[in-house]
C-alpha positions as CSV (number, residue, x, y, z in Angstrom):
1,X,23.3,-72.8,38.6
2,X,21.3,-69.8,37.7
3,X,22.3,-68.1,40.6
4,X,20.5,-64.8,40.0
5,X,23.4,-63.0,38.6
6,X,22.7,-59.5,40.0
7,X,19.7,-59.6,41.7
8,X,19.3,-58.5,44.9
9,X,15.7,-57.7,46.7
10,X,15.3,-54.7,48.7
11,X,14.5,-53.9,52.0
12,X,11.4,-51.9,52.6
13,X,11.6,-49.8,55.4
14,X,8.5,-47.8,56.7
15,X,8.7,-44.0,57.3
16,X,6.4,-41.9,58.6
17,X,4.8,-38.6,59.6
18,X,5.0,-38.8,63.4
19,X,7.7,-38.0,65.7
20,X,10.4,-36.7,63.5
21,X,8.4,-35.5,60.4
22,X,10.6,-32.7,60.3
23,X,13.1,-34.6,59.0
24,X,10.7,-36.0,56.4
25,X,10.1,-32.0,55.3
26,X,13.6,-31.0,55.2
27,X,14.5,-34.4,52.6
28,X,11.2,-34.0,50.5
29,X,10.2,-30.8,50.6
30,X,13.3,-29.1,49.2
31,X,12.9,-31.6,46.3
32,X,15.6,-34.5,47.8
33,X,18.4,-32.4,46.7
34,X,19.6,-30.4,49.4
35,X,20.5,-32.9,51.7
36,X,22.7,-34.3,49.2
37,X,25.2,-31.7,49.5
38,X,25.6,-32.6,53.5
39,X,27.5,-35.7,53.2
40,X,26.5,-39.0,54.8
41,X,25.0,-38.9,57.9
42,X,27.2,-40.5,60.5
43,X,27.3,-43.6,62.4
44,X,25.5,-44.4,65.9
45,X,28.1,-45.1,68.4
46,X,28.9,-48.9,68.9
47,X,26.0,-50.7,71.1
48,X,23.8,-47.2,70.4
49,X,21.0,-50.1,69.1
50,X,20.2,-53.5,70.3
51,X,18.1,-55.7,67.9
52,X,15.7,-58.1,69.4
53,X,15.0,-61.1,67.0
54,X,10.9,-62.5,67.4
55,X,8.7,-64.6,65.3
56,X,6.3,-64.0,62.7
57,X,3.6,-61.5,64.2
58,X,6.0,-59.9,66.8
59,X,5.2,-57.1,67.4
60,X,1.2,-57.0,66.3
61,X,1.3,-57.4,62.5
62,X,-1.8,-59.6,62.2
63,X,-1.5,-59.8,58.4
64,X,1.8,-60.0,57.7
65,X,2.1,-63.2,60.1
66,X,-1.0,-64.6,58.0
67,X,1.1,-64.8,54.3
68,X,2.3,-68.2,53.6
69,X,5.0,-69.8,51.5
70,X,7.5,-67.7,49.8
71,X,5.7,-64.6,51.2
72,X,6.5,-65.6,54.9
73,X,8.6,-62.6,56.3
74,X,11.3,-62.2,58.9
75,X,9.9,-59.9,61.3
76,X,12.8,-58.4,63.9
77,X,12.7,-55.3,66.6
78,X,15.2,-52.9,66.7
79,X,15.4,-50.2,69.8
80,X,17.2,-46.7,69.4
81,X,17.7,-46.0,72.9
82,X,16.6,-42.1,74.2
83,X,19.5,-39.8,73.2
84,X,20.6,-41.4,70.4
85,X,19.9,-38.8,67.7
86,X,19.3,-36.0,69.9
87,X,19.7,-35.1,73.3
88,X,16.0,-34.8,73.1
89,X,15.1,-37.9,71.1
90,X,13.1,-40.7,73.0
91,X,13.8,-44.3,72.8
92,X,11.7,-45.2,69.5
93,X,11.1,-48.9,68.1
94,X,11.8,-50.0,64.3
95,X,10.4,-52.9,62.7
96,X,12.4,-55.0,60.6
97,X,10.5,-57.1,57.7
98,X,12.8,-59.2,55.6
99,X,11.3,-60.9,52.8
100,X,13.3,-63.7,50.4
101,X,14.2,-62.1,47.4
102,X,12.2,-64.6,45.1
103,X,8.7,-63.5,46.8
104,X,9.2,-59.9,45.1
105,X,11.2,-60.4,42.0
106,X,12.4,-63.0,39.3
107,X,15.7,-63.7,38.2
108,X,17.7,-60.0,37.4
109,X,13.8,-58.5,37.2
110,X,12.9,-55.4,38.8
111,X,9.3,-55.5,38.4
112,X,7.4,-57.3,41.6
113,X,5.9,-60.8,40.7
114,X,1.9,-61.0,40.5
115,X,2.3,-62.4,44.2
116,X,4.0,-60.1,45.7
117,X,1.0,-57.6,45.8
118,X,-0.8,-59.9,49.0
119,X,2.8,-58.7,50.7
120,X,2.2,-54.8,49.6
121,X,-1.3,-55.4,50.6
122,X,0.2,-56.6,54.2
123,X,2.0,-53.9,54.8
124,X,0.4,-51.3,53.7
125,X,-2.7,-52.4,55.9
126,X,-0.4,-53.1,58.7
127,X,1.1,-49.4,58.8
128,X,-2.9,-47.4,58.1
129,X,-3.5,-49.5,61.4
130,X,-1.1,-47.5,63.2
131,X,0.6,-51.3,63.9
132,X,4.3,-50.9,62.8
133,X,4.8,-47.3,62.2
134,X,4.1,-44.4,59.8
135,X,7.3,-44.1,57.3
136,X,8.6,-47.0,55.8
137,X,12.7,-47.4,54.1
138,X,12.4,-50.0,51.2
139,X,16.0,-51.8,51.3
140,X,17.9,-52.8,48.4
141,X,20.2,-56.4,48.9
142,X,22.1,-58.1,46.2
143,X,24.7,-60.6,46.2
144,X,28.2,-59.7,45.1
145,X,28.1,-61.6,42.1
146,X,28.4,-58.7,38.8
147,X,30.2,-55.1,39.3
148,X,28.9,-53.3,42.2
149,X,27.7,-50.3,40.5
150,X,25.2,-53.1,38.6
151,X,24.2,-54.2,42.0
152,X,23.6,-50.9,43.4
153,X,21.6,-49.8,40.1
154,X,19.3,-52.8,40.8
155,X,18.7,-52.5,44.0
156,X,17.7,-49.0,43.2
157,X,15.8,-49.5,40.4
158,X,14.1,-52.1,42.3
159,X,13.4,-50.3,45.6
160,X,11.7,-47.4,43.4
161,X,9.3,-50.4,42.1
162,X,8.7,-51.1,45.8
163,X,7.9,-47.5,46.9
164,X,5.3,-47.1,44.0
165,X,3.4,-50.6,44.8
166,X,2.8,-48.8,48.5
167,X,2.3,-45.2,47.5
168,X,-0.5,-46.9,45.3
169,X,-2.1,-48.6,48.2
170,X,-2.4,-45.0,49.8
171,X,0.8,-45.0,51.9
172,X,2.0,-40.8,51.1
173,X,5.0,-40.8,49.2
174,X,6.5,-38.2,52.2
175,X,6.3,-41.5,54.2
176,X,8.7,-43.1,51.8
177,X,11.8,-43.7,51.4
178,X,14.7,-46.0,49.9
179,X,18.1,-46.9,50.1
180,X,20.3,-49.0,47.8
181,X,22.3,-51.1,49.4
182,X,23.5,-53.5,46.8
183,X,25.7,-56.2,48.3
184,X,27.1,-53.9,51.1
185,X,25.2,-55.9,54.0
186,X,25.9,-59.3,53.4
187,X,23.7,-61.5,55.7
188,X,26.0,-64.6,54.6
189,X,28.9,-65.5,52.6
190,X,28.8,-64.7,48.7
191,X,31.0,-68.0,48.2
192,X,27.5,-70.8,48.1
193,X,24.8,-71.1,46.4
194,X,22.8,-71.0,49.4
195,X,24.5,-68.1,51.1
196,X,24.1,-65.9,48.0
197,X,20.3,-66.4,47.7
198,X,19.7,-65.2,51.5
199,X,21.7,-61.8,50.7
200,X,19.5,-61.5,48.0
201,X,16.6,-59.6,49.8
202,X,13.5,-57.2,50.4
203,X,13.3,-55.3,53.7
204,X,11.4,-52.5,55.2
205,X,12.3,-50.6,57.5
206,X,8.8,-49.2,59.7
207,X,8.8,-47.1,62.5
208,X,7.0,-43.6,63.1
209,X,10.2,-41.6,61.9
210,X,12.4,-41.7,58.6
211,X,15.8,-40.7,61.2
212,X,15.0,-44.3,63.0
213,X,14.6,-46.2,59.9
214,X,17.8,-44.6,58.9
215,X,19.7,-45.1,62.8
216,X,18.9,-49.0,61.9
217,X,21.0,-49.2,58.7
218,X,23.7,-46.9,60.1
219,X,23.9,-49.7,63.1
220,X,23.9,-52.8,61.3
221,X,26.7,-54.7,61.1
222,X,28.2,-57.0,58.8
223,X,31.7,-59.3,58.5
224,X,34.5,-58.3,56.5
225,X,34.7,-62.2,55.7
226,X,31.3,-61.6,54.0
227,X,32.1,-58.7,51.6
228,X,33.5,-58.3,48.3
229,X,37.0,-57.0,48.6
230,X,36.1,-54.3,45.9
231,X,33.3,-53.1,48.4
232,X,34.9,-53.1,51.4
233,X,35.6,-49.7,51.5
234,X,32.1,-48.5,50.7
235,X,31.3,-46.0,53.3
236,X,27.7,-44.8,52.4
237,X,24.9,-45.6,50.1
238,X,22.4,-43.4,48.8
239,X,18.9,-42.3,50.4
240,X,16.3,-41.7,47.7
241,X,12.3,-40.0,48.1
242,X,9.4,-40.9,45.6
243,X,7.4,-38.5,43.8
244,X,5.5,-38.9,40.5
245,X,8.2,-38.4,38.1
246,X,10.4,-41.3,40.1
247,X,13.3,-41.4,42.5
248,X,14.9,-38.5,43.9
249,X,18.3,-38.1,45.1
250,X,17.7,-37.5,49.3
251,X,21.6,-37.6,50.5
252,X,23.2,-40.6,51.5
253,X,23.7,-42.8,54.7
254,X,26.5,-44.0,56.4
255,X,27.1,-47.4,56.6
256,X,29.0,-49.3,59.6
257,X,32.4,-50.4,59.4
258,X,32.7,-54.3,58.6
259,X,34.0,-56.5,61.3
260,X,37.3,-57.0,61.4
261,X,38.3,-60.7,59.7
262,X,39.4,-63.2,63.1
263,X,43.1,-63.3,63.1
264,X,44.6,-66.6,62.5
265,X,47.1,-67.8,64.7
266,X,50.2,-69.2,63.2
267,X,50.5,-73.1,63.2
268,X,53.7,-74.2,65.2
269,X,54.7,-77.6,65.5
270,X,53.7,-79.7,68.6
271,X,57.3,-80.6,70.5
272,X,57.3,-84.5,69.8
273,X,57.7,-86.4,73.3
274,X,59.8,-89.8,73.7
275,X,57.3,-92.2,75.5
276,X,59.3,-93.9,78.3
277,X,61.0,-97.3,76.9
278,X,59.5,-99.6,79.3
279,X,61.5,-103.0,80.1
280,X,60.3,-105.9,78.6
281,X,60.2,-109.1,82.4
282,X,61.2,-112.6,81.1
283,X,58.9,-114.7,80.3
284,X,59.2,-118.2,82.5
285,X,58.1,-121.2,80.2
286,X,56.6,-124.0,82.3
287,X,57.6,-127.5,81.5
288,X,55.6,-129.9,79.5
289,X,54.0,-132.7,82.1
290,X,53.5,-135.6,80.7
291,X,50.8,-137.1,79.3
292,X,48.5,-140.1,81.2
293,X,46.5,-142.7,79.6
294,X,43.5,-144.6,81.1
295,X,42.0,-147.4,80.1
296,X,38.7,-147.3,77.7
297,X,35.9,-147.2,79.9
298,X,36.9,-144.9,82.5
299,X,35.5,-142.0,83.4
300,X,38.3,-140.1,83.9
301,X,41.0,-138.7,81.7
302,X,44.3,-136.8,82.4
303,X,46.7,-134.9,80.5
């Protein structure tokens, strides 16, 4: 059960130059280090952001619904409503590509496999078509199995390998972005197999500003039930910009709440009920007839 110890894929988000490229200037321009020192960036209010699920090649992302096999994305919609980040912000549309963690990386590896670069290719084509956005947020998902700091490390190291793959396919590195997650957004429980390998992902976040990318994270939610109880408490996660010398530090994000566990209701015994003793009528016996012979050849018999 190789269960890919640590490994967790990332999720690339795009970022761009658009709408709010201010943003974008503040972070990377001061060399990703101011920012830092003002404290996660808060949470949307609850139902701020609805998220419409769609197939493959919805909205318009010719080539990305053309990969096959392990390559095959998720491809979701998220809205931030008008208002959301400012009083002046419009309503502005995110695109959500999830990608299996084993399409990117091998086991505990944070160097993409030969075949990831047809996914690169993807979207970096999709997003110099003007299809899904300008700025992209690479994602970084692990399970919860190893310490979380491990987890985090990975996912950072991972999301960095990520941001380079695009930056060489001519997306600017002010358009990126990442953030390492680690195993703070479960997508399933951590207790199979099989629920461990879908936390284990690669997502990018696309939309024409880096804020909306980030509004998507700060609204997802994720069940208590899911989570490691060491992580539960985890509050933010840290934002990071490329340039050539690697990751810099960009500030962190907050991160939503998890969902309260369901309350269990205390068992209590079912009051037994007496069924109603129903009397038992005699039963009248009918007496024996006798029995009355014919003679051989007759057609007739009686008893």
């Amino acid at each position: 059960m190789t269960d890919d110890i640590n490994r967790t894929c990332h999720k690339s988000a795009m970022s761009g130059l658009s709408r709010r490229a201010p943003f974008l200037a503040t972070v990377f321009a001061c060399g990703l280090t101011a920012c830092a020192s003002n404290g996660p960036i808060p949470p949307l209010p609850p139902g701020a952001m609805a998220t419409v699920q769609g197939p493959v090649g919805t909205p318009p992302a010719t080539t990305l619904s053309s990969l096959t096999g392990d390559l095959v994305p998720q491809i979701s919609t998220v809205t931030i409503p008008a208002g959301t980040l400012d009083p002046a912000s419009p309503t502005a549309q995110v695109t959500r590509v999830v990608f299996s963690e084993r399409a990117f990386f091998a086991f505990d590896q944070d160097q993409p496999l030969p075949g990831a670069a047809r996914a690169f290719d993807a979207i970096a084509g999709e997003m110099k078509a003007g299809h899904i956005g300008q700025t992209v947020t690479v994602l970084g998902h692990t399970d919860s199995i190893g310490s979380a700091a491990y987890n985090v490390d990975l996912s950072r190291r991972r999301a960095e390998a990520a941001l380079r793959a695009l930056a060489a396919r001519g997306i600017p590195t002010a358009a990126l972005s990442a953030v390492a997650i680690g195993a703070r957004q479960p997508i399933a429980s951590n207790d199979t197999d099989a629920g461990r390998a879908l936390n284990r992902r690669v997502e990018f976040l696309i939309s024409p500003s880096q804020a909306d990318n980030l509004a998507a994270i700060r609204q997802t939610h994720v069940m208590a039930g899911n989570l490691a109880t060491d992580i539960r408490d985890v509050t933010s996660a840290p934002i990071y910009g490329l340039n050539q010398n690697g990751l810099l530090p960009a500030g962190d994000v907050a991160l939503a709440p998890p969902d309260p566990l369901p309350a269990t209701a205390p068992l209590e015994a079912a009051p037994v009920r007496r069924a109603r003793v129903q009397r038992v009528r005699p039963v009248k016996l009918l007496a024996p007839q006798p029995v009355q012979s014919r003679p051989l050849g007759s057609n007739q018999t009686s008893y």
